[in-house]
C-alpha positions as CSV (number, residue, x, y, z in Angstrom):
1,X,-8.8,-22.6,-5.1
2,X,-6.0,-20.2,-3.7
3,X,-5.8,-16.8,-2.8
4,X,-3.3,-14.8,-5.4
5,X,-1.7,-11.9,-3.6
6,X,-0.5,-8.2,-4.8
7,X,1.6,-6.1,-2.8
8,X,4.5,-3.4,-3.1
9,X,8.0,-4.1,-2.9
10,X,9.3,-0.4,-1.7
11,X,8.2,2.1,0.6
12,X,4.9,1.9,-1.1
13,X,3.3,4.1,-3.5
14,X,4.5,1.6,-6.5
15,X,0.8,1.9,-7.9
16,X,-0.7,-0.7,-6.6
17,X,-4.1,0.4,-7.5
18,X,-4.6,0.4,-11.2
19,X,-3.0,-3.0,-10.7
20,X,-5.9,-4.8,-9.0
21,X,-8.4,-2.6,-10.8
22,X,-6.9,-3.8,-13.9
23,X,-6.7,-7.7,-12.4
24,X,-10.0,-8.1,-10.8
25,X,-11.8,-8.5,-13.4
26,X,-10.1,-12.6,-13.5
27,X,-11.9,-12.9,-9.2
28,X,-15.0,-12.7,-7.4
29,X,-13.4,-10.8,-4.5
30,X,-11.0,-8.5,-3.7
31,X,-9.9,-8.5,-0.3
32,X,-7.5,-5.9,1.7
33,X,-5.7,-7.2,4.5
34,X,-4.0,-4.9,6.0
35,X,-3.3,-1.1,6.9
36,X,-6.0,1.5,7.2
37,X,-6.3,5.6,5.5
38,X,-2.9,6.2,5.6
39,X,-2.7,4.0,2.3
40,X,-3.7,5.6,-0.9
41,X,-4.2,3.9,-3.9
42,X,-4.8,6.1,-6.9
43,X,-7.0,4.7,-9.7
44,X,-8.0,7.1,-13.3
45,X,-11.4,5.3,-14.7
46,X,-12.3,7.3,-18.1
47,X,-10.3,10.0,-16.9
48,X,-11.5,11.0,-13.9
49,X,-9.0,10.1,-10.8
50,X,-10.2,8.2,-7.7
51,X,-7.9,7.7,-4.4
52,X,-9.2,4.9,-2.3
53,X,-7.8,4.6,1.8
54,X,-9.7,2.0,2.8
55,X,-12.3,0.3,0.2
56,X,-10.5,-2.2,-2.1
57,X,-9.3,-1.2,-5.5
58,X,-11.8,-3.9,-7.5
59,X,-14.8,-1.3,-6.1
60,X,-15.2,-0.2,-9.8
61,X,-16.1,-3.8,-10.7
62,X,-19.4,-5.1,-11.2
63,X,-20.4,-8.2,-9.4
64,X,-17.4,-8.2,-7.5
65,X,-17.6,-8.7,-3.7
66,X,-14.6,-6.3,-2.3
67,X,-13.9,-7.1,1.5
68,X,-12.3,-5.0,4.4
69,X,-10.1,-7.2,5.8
70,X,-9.6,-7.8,9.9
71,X,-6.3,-7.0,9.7
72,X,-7.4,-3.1,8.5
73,X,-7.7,-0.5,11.0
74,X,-10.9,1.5,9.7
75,X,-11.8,5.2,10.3
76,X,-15.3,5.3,10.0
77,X,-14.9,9.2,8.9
78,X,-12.7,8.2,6.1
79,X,-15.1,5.6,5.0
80,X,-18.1,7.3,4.6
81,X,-16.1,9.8,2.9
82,X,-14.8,7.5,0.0
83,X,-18.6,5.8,0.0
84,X,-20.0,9.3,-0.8
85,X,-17.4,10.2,-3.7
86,X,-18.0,7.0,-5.0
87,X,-21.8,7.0,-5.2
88,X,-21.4,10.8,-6.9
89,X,-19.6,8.4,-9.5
90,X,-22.5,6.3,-10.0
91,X,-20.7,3.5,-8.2
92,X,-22.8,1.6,-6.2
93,X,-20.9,0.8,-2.8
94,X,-23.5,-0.8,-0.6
95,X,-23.9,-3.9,-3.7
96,X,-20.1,-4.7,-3.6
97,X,-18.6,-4.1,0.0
98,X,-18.2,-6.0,2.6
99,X,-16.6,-5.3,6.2
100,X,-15.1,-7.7,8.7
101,X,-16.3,-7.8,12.0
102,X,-12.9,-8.3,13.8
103,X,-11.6,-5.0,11.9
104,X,-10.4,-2.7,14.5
105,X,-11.4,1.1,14.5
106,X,-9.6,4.5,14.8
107,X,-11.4,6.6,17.1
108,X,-10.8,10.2,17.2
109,X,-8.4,10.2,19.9
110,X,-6.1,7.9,18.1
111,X,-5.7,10.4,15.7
112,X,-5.1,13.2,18.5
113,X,-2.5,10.7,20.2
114,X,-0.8,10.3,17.0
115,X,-0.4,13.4,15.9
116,X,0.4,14.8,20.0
117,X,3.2,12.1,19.6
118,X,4.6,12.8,16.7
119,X,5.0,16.1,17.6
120,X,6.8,15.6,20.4
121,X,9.5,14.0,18.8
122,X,10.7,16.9,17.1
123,X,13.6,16.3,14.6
124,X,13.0,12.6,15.5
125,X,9.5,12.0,13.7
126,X,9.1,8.7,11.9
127,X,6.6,10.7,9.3
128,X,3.7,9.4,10.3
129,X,0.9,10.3,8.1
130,X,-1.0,11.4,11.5
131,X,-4.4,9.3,10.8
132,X,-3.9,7.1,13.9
133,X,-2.9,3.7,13.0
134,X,0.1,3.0,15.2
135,X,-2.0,3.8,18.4
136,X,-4.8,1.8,17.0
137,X,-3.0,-1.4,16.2
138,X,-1.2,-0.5,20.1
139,X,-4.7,-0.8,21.3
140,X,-5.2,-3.7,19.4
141,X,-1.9,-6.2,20.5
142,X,-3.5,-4.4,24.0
143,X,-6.2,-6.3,23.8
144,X,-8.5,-3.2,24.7
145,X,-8.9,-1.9,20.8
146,X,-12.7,-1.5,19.7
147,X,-13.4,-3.6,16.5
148,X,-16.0,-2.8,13.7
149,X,-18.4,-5.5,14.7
150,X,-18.6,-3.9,18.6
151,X,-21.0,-1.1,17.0
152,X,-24.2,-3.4,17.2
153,X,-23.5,-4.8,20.7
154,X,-25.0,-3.3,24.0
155,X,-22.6,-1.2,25.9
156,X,-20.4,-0.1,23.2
157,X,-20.9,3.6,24.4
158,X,-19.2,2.7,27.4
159,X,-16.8,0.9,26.0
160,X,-15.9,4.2,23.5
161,X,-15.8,6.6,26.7
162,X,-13.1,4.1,28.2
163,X,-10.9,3.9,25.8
164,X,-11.3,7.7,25.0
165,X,-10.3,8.4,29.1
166,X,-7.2,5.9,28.5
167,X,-6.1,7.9,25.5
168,X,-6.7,11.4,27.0
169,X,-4.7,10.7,29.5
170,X,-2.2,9.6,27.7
171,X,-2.4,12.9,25.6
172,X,-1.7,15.0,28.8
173,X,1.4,13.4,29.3
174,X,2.8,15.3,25.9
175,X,3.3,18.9,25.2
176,X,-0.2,20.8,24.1
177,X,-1.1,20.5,20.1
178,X,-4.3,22.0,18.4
179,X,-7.0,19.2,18.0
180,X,-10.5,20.2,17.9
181,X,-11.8,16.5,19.5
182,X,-15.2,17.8,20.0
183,X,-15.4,18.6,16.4
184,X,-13.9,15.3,15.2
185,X,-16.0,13.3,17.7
186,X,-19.6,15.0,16.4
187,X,-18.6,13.6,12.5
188,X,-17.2,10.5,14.0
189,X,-20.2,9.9,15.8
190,X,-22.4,10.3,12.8
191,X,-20.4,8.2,10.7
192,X,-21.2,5.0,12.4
193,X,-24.4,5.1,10.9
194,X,-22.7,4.9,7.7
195,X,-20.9,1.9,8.7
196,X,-23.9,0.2,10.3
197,X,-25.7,0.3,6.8
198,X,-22.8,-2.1,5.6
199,X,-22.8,-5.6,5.2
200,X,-20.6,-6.8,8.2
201,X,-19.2,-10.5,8.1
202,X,-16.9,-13.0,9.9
203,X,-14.3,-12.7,6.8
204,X,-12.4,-16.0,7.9
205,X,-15.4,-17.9,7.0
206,X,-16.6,-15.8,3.8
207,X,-13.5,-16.3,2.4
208,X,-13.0,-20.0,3.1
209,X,-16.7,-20.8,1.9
210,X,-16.0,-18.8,-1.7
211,X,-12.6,-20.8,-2.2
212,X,-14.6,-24.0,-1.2
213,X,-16.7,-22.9,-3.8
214,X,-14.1,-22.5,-6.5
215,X,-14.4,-18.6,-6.3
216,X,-11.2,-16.8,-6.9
217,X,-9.7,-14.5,-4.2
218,X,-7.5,-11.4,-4.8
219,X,-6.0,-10.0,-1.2
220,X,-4.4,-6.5,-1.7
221,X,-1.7,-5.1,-0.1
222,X,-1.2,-1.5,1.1
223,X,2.2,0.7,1.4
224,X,5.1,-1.2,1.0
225,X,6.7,-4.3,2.0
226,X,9.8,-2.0,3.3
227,X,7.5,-0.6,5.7
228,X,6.6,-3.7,7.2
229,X,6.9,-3.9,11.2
230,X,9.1,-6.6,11.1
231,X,11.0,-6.8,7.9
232,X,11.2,-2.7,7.4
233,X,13.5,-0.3,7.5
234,X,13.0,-0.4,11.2
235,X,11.6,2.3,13.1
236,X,10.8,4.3,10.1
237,X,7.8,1.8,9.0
238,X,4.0,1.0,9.5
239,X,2.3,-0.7,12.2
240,X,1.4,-4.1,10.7
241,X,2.9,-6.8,8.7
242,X,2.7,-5.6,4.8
243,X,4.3,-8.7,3.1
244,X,2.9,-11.9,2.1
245,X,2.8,-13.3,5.7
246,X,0.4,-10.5,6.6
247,X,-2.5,-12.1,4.4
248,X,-2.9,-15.0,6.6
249,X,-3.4,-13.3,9.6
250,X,-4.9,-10.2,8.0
251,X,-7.8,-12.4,6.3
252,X,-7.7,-15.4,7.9
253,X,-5.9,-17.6,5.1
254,X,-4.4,-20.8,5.9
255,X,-0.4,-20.2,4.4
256,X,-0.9,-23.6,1.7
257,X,-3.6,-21.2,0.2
258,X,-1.6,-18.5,-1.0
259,X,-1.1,-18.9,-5.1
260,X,0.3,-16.4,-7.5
261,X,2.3,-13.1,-5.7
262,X,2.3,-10.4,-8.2
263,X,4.8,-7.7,-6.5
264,X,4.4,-4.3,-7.8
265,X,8.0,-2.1,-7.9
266,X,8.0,1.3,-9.7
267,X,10.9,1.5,-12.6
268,X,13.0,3.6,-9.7
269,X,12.5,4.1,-6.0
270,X,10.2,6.6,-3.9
271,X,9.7,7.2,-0.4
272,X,7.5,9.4,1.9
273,X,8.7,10.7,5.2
274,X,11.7,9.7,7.1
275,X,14.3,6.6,7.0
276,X,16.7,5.5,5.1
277,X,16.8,5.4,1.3
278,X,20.0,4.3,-0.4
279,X,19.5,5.3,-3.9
280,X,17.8,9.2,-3.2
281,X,19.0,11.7,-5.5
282,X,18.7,15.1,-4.5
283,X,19.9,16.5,-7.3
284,X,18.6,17.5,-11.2
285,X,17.5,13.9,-11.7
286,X,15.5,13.1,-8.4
287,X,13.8,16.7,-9.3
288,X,13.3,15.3,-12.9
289,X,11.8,12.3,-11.5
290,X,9.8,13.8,-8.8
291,X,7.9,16.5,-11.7
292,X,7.5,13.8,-14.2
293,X,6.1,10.7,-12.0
294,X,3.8,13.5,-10.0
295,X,5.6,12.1,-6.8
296,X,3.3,13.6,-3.9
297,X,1.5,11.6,-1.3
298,X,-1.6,10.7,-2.2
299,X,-2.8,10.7,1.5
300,X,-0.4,13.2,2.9
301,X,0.5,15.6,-0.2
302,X,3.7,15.8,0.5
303,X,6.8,15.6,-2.0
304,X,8.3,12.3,-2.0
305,X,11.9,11.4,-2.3
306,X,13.3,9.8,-5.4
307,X,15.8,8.2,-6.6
308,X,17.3,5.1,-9.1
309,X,15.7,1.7,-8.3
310,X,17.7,-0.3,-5.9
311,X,18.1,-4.0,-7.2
312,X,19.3,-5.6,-3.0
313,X,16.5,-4.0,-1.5
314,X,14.1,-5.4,-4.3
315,X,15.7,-8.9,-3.8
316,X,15.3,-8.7,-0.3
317,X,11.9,-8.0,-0.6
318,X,10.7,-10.6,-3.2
319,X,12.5,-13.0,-1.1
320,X,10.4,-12.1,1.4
321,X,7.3,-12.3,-0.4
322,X,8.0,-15.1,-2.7
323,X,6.9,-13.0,-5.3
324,X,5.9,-15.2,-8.7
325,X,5.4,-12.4,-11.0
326,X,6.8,-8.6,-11.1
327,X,5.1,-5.9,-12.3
328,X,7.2,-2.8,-13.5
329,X,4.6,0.8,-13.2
330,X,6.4,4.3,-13.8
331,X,8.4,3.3,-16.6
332,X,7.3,6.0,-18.6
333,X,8.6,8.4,-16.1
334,X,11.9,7.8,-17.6
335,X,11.1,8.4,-21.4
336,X,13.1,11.6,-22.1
337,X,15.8,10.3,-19.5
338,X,19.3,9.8,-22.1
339,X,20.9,7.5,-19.0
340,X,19.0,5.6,-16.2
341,X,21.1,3.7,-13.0
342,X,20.1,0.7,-10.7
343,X,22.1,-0.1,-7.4
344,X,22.8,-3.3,-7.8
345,X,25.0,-4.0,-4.4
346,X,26.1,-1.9,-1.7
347,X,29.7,-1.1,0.0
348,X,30.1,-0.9,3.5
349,X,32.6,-1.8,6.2
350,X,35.0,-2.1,2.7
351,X,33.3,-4.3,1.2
352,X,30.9,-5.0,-2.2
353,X,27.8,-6.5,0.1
354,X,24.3,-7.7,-2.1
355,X,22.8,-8.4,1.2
356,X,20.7,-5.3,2.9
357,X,22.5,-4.7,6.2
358,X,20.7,-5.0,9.7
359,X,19.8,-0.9,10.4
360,X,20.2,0.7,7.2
361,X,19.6,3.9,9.7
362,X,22.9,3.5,11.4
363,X,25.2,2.0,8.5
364,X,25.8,4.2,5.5
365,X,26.1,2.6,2.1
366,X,27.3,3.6,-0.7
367,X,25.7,2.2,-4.1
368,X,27.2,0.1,-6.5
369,X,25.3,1.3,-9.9
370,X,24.6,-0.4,-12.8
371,X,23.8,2.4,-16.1
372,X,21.5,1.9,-19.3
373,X,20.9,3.7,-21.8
374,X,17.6,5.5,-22.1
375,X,15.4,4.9,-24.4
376,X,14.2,8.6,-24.9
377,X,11.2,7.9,-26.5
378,X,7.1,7.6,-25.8
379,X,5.6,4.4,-25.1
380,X,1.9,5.5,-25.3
381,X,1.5,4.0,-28.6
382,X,3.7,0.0,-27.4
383,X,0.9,-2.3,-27.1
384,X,3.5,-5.3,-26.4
385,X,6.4,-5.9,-25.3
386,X,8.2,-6.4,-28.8
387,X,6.6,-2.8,-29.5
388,X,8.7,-1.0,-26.5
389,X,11.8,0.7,-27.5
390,X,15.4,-1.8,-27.5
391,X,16.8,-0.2,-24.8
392,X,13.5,0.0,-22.2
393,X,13.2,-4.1,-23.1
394,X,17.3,-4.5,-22.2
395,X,16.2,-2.3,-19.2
396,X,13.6,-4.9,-18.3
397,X,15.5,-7.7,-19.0
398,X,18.0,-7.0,-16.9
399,X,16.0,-6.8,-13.9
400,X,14.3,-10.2,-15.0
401,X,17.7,-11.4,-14.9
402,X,19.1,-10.4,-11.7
403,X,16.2,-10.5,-9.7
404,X,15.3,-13.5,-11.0
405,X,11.3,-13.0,-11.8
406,X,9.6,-12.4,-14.6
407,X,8.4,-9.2,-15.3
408,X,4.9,-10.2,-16.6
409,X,3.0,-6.7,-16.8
410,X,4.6,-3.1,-17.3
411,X,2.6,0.2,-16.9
412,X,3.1,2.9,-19.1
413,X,0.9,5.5,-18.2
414,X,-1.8,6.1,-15.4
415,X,-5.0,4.6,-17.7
416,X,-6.7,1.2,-17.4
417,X,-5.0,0.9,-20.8
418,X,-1.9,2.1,-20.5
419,X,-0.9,-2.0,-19.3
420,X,1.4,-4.2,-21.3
421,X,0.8,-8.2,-20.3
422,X,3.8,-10.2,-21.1
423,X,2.3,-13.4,-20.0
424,X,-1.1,-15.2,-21.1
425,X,-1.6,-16.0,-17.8
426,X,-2.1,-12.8,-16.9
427,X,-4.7,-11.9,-18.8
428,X,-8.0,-10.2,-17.5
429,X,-10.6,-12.2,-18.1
């Protein structure tokens, strides 16, 4: 068997959530590989919203194994948070969750460092959603980090107050910030028995076992293959690699085992914090788009940017990903919208370019658009494809066209239900 991947194609925040929720149902395990709490994927289950950080999207599922990947960075605090709003739910947590032991942890003081560094930058910040994962995955490549599975070994406590003296003194170095670490390090602390209580495993082997086995694997991606580390839009990203590549070494997967890519790309564009974004619209329309889609972090709460999808920067990033199947989410953002745009090049250095330059953050582009007509209509009641309005399929085809993937699933709506399947294939099971 292979492992079929989903992941975002922009800055994150595309909606990857109700996705998997909505695709688990066809695997036996749900497996995140990368990032840690500063993801947030939103799910609505018979009304009632749910934001997971760290536990995998196919939670909600019955008999479904979800697994914390190695390549997370895991804030015990968060954790037992999300474990106790789940179990208020009636969903039962300890059945269905598994946790790496080569999963790195946040300690408090990587949330102080991050948050005493981002503040020092002043006008300069990258927008760091200040739950320490850069200094955590800086500890990590440092080959000092503390992993998940070090809580059962003799001498951890030391180990904890070592790493807590590197970081202080690295705090000291910046200008003073408010951070009550005694505070933080009581619930921290107690949180660890929370995290002891969970099934911990050597995930390389769990997962190579289950495909043995003819089990089905789906690894899912968190933020947005724009913020990658290496492919981004350089500094302004994340601190690990959130593109296709990032599975193998986030899980453990041999690359031959990687199947199906669904990417996941909202209907326009949305970003969070700092960096560049081609297509923003600060004007009537990004406000429109903004109120409508309910664009605010769902881990920071803060107002995102929007603005018209941007075609190169999607090509770039299914090219990167390999991306077998698209799936469109927001589209019914834009129902009372009479004209909607798409970049489809950029023009810099005069000249058209389709390629996304080197440092978007130093070159400034100006879009070439491409304008539809909107559709201005609801599509609650579409329960196909040939049920959406002319103009929202001409919309869709287009992108099929020039991206050159199919767009096999469109979301209309936050719900379980509100999910069009183009494809057979795609069918939950």
């Amino acid at each position: 068997m292979q492992v079929d991947v989903l992941l975002g194609l922009q800055w994150g925040d595309e909606g990857k959530g109700k996705i998997v929720d909505v695709l688990a149902s066809r695997y036996q395990i749900v497996a995140r590989f990368q990032g840690g709490p500063n993801a947030g994927h939103t799910l609505v289950i018979n009304g009632k919203k749910f934001v997971l950080h760290t536990i995998p999207s196919g939670i909600f599922r019955e008999n479904l194994i979800n697994l914390i990947g190695n390549g997370v960075v895991l804030d015990p605090i968060t954790l037992e948070r999300e474990i106790r709003q789940l179990a208020e739910a009636d969903v039962h947590v300890q059945d269905r969750l598994l946790v790496s032991r080569k999963a790195h942890l946040i300690l408090p003081t990587h949330r102080y460092l991050d948050a005493a560094s981002e503040s020092a930058k002043g006008s300069s910040k990258i927008g760091s959603t200040l739950k320490g994962i850069g200094p955590t995955y800086m500890d990590k490549t440092g080959r000092n980090g503390l992993r998940t599975g070090d809580i059962h070994l003799a001498g951890f406590d030391q180990r904890y107050e070592a790493l807590k003296k590197k970081h202080l003194h690295l705090i000291s170095l910046y200008p003073e910030i408010e951070f009550d670490l005694a505070a933080e390090e009581e619930k921290w602390m107690a949180s660890l028995d929370t995290l002891r209580q969970l099934k911990q495993v050597d995930g390389e082997y769990l997962l190579h076992d289950a495909l043995m086995s003819g089990q089905r694997v789906l690894a899912e991606g968190a933020q947005g293959s724009l913020l990658d580390i290496d492919f981004g839009t350089y500094p302004f990203v994340t601190s690990s690699n959130t593109i296709t590549a990032g599975v193998c070494t986030g899980l453990g997967i041999a690359p031959q085992r990687i199947g199906e890519v669904y990417g996941v790309t909202k209907a326009y564009c949305t970003r969070v914090g700092s960096g560049p974004f081609p297509t923003e619209l600060n004007d009537a329309h990004g406000e429109f788009l903004r109120k409508a889609g309910h664009e605010f972090g769902s881990t920071t709460g803060r107002p995102r940017r929007c603005g018209w999808i941007d075609l190169p920067l999607l090509k770039y990033t299914i090219m990167l990903n390999g991306v077998t199947q698209l799936v469109l989410t927001k589209i019914d953002v834009m129902n009372a919208m009479s004209e909607i745009k798409a970049a489809v090049a950029y023009q810099y250095g005069g000249k058209i370019h389709s390629n996304v330059p080197y440092d978007l953050n130093l070159v400034e582009v100006d879009p070439q658009w491409h304008s539809f007509a909107g559709w201005e209509s609801e599509l609650a009641a579409a329960n196909s494809f040939a049920e959406l309005p002319p103009a929202c399929r001409s919309y869709i085809q287009y992108l099929e066209e020039f991206l050159h993937v199919p767009v096999t699933m469109v979301s209309t709506g936050p719900e379980r239900e509100s999910l069009i399947l183009k494809e057979s294939s795609v069918q939950p099971a």
